[in-house]
C-alpha positions in Angstrom: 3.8 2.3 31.7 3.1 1.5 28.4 2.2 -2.2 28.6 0.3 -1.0 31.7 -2.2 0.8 29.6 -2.7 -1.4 27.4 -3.6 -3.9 29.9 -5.8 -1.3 31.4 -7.8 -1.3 28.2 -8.1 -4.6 27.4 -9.9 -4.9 30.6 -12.2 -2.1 30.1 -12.7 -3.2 26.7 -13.7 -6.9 27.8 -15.9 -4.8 30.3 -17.3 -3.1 28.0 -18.3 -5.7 25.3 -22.4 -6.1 25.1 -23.5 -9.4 24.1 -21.7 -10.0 21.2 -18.7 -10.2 23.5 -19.2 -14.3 22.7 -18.7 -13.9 19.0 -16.1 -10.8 18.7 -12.3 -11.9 18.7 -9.4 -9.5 19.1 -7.5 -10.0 16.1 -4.3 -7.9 17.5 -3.7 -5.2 20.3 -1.9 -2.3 19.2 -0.6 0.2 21.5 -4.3 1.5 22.9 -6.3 0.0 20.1 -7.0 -2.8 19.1 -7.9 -4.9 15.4 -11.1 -7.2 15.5 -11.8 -9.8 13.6 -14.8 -8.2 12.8 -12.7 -5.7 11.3 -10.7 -8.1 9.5 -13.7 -9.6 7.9 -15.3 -6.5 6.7 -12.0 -5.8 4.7 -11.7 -9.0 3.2 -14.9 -8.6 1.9 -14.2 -5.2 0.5 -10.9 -5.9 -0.7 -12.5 -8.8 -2.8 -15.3 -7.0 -4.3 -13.3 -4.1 -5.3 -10.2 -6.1 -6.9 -12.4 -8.9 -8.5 -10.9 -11.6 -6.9 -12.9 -15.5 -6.5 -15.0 -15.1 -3.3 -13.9 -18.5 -1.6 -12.8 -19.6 1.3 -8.7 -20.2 0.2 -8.6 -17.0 -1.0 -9.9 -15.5 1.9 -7.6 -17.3 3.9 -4.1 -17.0 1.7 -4.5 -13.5 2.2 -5.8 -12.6 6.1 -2.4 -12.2 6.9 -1.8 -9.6 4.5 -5.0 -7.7 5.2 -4.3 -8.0 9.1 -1.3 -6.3 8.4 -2.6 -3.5 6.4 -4.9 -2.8 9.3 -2.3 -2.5 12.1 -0.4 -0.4 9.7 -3.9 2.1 9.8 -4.0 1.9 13.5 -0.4 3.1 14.0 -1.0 5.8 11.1 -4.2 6.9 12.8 -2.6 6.8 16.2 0.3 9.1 15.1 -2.5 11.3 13.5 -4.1 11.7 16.9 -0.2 12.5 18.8 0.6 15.4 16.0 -3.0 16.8 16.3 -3.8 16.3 13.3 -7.2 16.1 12.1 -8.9 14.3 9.0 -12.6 15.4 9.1 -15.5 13.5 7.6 -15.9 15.6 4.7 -12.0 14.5 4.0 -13.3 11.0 4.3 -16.1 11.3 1.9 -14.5 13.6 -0.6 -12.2 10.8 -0.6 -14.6 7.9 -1.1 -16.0 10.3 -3.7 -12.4 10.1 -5.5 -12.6 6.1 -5.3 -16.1 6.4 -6.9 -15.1 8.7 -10.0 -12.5 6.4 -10.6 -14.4 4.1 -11.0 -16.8 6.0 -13.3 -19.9 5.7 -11.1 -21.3 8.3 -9.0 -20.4 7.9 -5.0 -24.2 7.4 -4.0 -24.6 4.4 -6.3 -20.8 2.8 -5.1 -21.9 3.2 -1.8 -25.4 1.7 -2.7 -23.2 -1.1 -4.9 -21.1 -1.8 -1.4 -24.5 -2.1 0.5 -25.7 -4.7 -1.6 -23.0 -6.4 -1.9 -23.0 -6.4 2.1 -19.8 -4.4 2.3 -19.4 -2.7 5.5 -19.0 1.0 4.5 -17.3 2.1 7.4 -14.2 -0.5 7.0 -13.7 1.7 3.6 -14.1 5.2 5.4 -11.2 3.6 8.5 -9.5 2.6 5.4 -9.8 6.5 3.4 -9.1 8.4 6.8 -6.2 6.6 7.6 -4.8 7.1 3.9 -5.4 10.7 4.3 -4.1 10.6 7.7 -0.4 9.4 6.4 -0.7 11.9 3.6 -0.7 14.8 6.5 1.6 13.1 8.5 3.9 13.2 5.6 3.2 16.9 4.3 3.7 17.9 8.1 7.1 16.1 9.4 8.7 14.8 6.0 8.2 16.9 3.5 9.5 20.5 4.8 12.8 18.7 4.8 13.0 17.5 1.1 15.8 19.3 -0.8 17.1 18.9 -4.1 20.0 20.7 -5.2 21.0 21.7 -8.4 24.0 19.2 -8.5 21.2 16.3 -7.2 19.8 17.4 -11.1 23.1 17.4 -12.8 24.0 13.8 -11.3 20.6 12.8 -12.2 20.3 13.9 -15.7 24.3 12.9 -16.4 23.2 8.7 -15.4 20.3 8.9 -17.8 22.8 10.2 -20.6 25.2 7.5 -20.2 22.7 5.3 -20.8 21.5 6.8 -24.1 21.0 3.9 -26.8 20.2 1.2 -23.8 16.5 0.4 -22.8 14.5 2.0 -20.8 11.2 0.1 -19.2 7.4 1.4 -18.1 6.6 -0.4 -15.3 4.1 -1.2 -12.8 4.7 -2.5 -9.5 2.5 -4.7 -7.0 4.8 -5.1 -3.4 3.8 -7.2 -1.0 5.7 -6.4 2.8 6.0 -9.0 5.0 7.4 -9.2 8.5 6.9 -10.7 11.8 3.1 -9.7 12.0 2.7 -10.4 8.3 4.6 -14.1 8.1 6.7 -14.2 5.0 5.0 -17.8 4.0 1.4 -16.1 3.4 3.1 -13.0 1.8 4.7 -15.9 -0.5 1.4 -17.6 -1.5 -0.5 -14.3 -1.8 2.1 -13.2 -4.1 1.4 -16.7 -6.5 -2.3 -16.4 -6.2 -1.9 -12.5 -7.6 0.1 -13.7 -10.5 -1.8 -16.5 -11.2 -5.0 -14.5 -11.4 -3.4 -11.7 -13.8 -1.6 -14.4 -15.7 -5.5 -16.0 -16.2 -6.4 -12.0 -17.3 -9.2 -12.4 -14.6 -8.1 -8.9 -13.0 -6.4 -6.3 -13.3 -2.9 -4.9 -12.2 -4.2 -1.5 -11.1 -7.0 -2.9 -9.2 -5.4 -5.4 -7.6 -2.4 -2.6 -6.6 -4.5 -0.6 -5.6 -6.3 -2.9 -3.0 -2.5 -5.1 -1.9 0.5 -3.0 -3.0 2.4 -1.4 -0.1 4.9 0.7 -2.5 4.5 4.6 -2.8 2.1 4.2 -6.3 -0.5 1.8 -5.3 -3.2 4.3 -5.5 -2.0 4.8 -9.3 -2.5 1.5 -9.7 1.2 0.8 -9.2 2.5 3.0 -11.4 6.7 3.9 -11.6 6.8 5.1 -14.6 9.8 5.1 -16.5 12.8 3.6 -14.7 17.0 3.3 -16.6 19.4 0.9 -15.7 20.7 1.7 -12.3 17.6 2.8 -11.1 16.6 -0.6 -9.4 18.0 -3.5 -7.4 19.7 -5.7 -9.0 17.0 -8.7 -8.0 14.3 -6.6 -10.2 16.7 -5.4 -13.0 17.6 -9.0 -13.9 14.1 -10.6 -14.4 12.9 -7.2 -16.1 15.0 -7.0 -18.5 14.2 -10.4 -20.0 10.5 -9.8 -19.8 8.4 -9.1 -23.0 6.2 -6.2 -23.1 2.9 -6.2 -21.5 3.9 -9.3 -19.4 3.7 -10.3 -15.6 6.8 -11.0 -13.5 6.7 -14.4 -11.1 7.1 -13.1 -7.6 10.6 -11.4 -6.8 11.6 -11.5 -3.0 13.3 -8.7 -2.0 14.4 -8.1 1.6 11.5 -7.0 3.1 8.9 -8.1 0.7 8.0 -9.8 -2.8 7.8 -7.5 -5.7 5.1 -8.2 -9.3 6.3 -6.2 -12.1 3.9 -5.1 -14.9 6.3 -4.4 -17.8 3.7 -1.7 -19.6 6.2 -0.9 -22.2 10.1 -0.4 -23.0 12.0 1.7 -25.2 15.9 3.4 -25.9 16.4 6.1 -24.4 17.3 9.1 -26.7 18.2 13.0 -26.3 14.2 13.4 -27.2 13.0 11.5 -24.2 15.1 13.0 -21.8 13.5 14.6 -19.1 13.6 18.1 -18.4 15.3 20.1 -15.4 11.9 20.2 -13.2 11.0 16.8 -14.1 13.9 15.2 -12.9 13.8 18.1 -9.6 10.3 16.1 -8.9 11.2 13.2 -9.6 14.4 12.6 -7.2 12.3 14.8 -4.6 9.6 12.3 -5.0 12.1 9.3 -4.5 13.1 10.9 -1.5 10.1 11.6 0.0 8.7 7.7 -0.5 11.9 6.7 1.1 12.1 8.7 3.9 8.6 8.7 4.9 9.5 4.5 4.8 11.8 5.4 7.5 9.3 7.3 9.4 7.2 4.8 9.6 9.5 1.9 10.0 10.6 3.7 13.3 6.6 4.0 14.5 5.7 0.6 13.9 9.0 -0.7 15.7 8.5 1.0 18.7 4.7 0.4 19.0 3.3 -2.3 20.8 1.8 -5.4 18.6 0.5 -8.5 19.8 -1.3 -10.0 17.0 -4.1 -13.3 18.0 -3.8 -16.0 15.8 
């Protein structure tokens, strides 16, 4: 019944297309929706005037794939928005674009004013802001409730960090870059270079770009971890950070799913003075938990969705 309906609407929606039904394209169909290539555009352009990248036709093209990918992810958040009644109202939306704009110390009428001249598409950043805030719920409402930390999660916590008093300890920032069968692993791979390469030439920077690419938990901190022990990562990111300088980029680091840019911010020993306290380390595991299960979550929606991407 499922791949019934969605043949059902891509008839109605061909049926339905006015005259610009020569130049629209169907980018990908998912479930009932669908990503146009309109819709691609309009976020290429956005994502390159808000991260400062070259506006040229390579870099448009070594990263379509990704951006294609960031918008079926939306349309499978906003579709699991719509089956838990949940509802992110416009005010949300703008309150939200009104976030973006402080943050970038400029008051939301002129942004939006600085998008329209720029011949941004305003509405690809409100799809883009509703289906953030959208996931947000969706996590607060299903995930959340069942986050526990228990007083011997602390203990075990606090204990690994001790052990590894007098060793370093590293401030990072992290830029992760998913790939899988609708987002190939060879565009993931050239995006990843081009990234580096432009923050190795100082053209851009890390938060911006994480903000606009990174698929981890902190991309709207601009990456951020803070700071992470030995232990604490994989292996593949432990080895190439440890032998980074502060203040450096790392080369692209593929991990199973993905590649990984580190920003090493700063690094230290860590000391009885730097140790966190009880309900730091409560919100921090609770946190880690929370990232990691809502990747379940939504590892299990995407799977059993329906995606036919158009090349």
């Amino acid at each position: 019944m499922k791949y019934l309906s969605v043949i059902l609407f891509l008839i109605i929606s061909f049926a339905g297309f006015n005259a610009n039904a020569q130049t629209e394209r169907i980018s990908a169909v998912i479930n009932d929706d669908i990503v146009s290539e309109s819709e691609v555009n309009d976020r290429i352009i956005l994502v390159i005037s808000s991260s400062g990248l070259a506006n040229n036709a390579e870099m448009k093209r070594k990263f379509r794939s990704q951006i294609l990918g960031e918008l079926i992810d939306e349309k499978i958040k906003i579709q699991e928005m719509s089956r838990l009644k949940i509802n992110v109202s416009d005010e949300e939306v703008e309150e939200g674009i009104a976030l973006i704009a402080s943050q970038n110390k400029i008051k939301k009428e002129d942004f939006i004013k600085m998008l329209e001249a720029r011949n941004i598409n305003i509405d690809t950043l409100r799809d883009q802001v509703r289906a953030q805030r959208a996931w947000i719920a969706i996590v607060n409402k299903k995930i959340r409730p069942n986050i526990e930390v228990s007083d011997a999660d602390i203990d075990t916590y606090l204990s690994r960090i001790k052990n590894n008093i007098g060793n370093f300890e590293y401030l990072i920032a992290e830029i992760f870059l998913p790939f899988d069968k609708f987002s190939k692993e060879k565009d993931t791979n050239q995006l990843a270079y081009k990234l580096v390469s432009q923050l190795n030439a100082g053209s851009v920077p890390f938060s911006k770009l994480a903000a606009q690419f990174s698929g981890s938990a902190g991309a709207n901190k601009g990456g951020d971890m803070g700071w992470v022990q030995h232990g604490q990562l994989s292996d593949y990111l432990e080895k190439p950070l440890i032998k980074m300088p502060k203040n450096s980029v790392s080369a692209p680091i593929r991990g199973v799913d993905g590649y990984h840019i580190l920003l090493l911010r700063d690094k230290r020993r860590v000391s009885e003075e730097n140790m966190p306290k009880e309900e730091d380390a409560r919100n921090k595991i609770g946190m880690e938990r929370l990232e990691r299960n809502a990747r379940a979550y939504f590892y299990d929606l995407k799977s059993s969705s329906f995606i036919d991407v158009r090349r």
